[in-house]
C-alpha positions as CSV (number, residue, x, y, z in Angstrom):
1,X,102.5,31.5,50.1
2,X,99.5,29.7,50.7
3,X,96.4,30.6,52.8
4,X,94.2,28.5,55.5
5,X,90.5,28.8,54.8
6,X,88.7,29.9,58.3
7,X,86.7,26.4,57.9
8,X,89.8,24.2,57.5
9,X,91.7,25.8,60.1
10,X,89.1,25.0,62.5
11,X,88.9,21.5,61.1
12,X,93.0,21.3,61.4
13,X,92.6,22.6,65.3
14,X,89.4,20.2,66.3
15,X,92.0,17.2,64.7
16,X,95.0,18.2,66.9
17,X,93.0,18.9,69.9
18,X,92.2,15.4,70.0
19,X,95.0,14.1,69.6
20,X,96.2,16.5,72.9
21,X,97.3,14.7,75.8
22,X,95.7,15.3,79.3
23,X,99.3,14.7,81.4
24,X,99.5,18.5,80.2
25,X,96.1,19.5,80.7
26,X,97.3,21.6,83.8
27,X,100.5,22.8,83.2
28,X,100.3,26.6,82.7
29,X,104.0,26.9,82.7
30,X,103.9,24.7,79.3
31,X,101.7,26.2,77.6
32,X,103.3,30.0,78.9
33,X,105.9,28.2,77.0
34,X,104.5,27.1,74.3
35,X,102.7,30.7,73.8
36,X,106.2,32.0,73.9
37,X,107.8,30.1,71.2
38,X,105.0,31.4,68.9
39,X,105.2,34.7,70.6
40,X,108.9,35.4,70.1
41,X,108.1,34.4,65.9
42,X,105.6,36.8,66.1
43,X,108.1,39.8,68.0
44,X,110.9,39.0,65.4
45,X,108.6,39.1,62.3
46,X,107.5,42.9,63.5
47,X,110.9,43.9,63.9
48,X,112.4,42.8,60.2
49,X,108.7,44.6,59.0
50,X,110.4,47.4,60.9
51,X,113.7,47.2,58.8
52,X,111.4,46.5,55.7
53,X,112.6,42.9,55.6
54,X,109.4,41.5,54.1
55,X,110.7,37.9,53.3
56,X,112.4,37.5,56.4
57,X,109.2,38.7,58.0
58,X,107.9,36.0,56.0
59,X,110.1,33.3,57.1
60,X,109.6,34.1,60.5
61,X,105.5,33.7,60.3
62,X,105.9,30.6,58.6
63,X,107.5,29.4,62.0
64,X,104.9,31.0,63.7
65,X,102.2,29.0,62.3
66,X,104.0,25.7,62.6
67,X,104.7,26.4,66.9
68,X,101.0,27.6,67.3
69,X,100.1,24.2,65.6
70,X,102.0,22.5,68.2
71,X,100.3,24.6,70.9
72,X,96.8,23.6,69.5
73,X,98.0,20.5,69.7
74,X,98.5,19.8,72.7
75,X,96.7,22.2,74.4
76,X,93.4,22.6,72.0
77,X,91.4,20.6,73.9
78,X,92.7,19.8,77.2
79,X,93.5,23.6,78.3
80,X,95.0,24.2,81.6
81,X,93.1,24.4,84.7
82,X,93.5,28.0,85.1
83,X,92.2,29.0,81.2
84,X,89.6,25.8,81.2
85,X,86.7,27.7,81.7
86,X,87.8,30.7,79.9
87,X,85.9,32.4,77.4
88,X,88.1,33.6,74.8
89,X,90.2,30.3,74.5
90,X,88.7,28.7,71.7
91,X,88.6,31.8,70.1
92,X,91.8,32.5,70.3
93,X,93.0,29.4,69.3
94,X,91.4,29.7,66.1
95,X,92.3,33.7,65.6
96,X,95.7,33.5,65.9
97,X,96.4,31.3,63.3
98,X,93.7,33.5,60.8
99,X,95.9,36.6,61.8
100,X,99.0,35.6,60.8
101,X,97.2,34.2,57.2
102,X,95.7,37.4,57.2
103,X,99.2,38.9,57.8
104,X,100.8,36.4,55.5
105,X,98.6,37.5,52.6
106,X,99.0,41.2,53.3
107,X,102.7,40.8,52.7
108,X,102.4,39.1,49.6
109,X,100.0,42.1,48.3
110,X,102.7,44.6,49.3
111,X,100.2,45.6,52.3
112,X,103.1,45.6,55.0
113,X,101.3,48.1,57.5
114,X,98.1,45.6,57.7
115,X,100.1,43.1,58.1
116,X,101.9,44.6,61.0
117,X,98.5,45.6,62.6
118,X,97.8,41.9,62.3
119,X,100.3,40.9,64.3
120,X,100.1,43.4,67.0
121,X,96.5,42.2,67.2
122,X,98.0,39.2,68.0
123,X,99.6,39.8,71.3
124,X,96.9,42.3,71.9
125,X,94.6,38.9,71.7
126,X,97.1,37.1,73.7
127,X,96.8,39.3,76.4
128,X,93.2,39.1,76.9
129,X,93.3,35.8,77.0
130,X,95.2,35.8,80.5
131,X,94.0,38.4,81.7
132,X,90.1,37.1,81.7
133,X,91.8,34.3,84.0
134,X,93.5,36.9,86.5
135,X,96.9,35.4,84.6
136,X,99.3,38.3,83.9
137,X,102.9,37.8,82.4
138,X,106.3,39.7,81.4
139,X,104.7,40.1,77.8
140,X,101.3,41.6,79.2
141,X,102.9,43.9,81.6
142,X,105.5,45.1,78.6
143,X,102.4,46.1,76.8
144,X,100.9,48.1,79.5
145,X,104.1,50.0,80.1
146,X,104.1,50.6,76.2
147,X,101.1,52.4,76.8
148,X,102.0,54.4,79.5
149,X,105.1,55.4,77.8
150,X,103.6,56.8,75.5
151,X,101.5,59.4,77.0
152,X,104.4,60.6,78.5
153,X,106.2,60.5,74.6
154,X,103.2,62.8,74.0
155,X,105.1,65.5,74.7
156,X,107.9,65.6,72.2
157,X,104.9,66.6,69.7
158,X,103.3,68.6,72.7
159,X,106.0,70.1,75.0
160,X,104.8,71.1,78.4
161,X,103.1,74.9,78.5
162,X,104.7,75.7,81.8
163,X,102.5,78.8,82.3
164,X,99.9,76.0,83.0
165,X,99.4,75.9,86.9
166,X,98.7,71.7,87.0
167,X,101.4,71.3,84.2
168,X,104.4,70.1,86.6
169,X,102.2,68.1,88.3
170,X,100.6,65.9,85.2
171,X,104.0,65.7,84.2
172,X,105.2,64.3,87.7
173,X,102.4,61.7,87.1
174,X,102.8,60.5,83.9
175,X,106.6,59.7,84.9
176,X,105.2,58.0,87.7
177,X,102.7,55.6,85.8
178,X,105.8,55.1,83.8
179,X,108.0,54.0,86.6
180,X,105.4,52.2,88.5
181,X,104.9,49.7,85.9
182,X,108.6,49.5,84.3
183,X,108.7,48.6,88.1
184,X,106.1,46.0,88.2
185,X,107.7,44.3,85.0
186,X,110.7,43.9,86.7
187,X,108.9,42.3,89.4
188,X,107.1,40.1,86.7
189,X,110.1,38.7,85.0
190,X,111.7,35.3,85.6
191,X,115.1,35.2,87.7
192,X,116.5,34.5,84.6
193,X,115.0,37.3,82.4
194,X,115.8,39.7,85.6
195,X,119.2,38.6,85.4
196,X,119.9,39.8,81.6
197,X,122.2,42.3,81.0
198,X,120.0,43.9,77.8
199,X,116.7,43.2,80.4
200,X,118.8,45.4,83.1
201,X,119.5,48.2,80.5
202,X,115.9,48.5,79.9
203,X,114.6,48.6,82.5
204,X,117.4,50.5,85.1
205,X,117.9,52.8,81.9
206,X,114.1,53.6,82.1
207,X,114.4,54.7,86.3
208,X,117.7,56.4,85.6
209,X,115.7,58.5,82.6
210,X,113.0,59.2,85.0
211,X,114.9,60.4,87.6
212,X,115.4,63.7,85.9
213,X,112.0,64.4,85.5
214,X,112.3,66.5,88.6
215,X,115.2,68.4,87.5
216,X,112.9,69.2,84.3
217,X,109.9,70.3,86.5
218,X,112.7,72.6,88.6
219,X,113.9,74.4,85.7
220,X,111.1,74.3,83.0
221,X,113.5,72.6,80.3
222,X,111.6,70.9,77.5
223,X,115.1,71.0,75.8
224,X,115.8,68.5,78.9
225,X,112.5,66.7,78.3
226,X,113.3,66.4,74.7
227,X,116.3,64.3,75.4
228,X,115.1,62.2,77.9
229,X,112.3,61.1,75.6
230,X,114.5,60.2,72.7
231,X,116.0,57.8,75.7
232,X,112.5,56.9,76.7
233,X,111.4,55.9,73.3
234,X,114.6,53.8,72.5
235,X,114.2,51.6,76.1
236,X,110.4,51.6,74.9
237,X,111.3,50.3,71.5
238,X,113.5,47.8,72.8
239,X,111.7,46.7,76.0
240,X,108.3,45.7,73.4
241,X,110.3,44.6,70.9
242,X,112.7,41.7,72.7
243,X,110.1,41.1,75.6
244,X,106.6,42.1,74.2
């Protein structure tokens, strides 16, 4: 596979961006769009790195790199109003595309975990991006309730010492941070996304989970707790990994 030098990438983006059109210079909802085509690339390329699919992982950044060229082109240098005076878009315009080289390369050297940090860098990237407009999305919020999560997965490796006086209580509040955002990305989600079947087994599976967290508390079973985070981690898994 070949490689972009950092110079011609640049070169390739300033060429598309003026050839951009300004009838979408303030549509948000297109270039959410647009973001997302690349985006879901990005999502399925981490899960066949998962599975230890390398070429399809392959395959799937090759896409990537041709629907972030059509985002750059039309978007590159007529940005919409609500990301025009944003910082990090140039720059983020230009590092995606050097990540998923980066990535691309790493994969041909047999270096699938650097490649994989790559492209969680990548939505990491994209996030920051709207949030330094006040813009937040499904995607954004998945990644926060990832990291929630898993504080609370924290204690499968470190199961609640009940003999600790504040231990019910830290546990009552992780699950809450947990449910208060798997909440929040319910809210965030399109009619459409809210009306999925898998989206619905995520997310109700997560609040039906949680809601034996005070039975755990009652009796002191990390036996309990065990098995609800083995359910925990699989919504987790699947929430980052079809919406992320």
């Amino acid at each position: 596979m070949s490689s972009w030098p950092l110079c011609r990438l640049i070169r390739v983006i300033a060429a598309c961006s003026a050839l951009a059109s300004p009838a979408f210079a303030d549509d948000l909802a297109d270039f959410n769009a647009a973001v997302e085509r690349a985006a879901a690339h990005n999502r399925a390329a981490l899960g066949y790195l998962r599975t230890e699919s390398v070429d399809l992982a392959a395959v799937e950044l090759n896409r990537m790199k041709t629907a972030w060229g059509d985002l750059t082109g039309r978007f590159g240098a007529t940005p919409p109003a609500a990301l025009r005076d944003n910082k990090l878009y140039t720059e983020t315009l230009v590092d995606v595309p050097v990540r998923i080289v980066t990535a691309t390369m790493m994969l041909d050297f047999g270096r699938v975990e650097i490649a994989r940090n790559s492209l969680q860098a990548i939505r990491l990237s994209l996030s920051n991006l709207r949030r330094e407009s006040g813009i937040e999305i499904l995607a954004d919020c998945v990644l926060d309730y990832s990291a929630v999560m898993a504080v609370f997965l924290a204690y499968d490796n470190s199961p609640p010492d009940w003999k600790q006086p504040e231990m019910a209580s830290e546990l009552a509040s992780r699950a809450a941070a947990v449910e208060k955002t798997a909440k929040r990305c319910d809210s965030l989600a399109s009619e459409k996304v809210r009306a999925q079947p898998e989206f619905r087994r995520l997310i109700d599976g997560t609040l039906e989970s949680l809601a034996f967290v005070p039975k755990v508390i009652e009796t002191r079973d990390n036996d309990m707790l065990h098995r609800l985070i083995g359910e925990l981690r699989a919504f987790d898994n699947l929430l980052v990994f079809r919406y992320g």
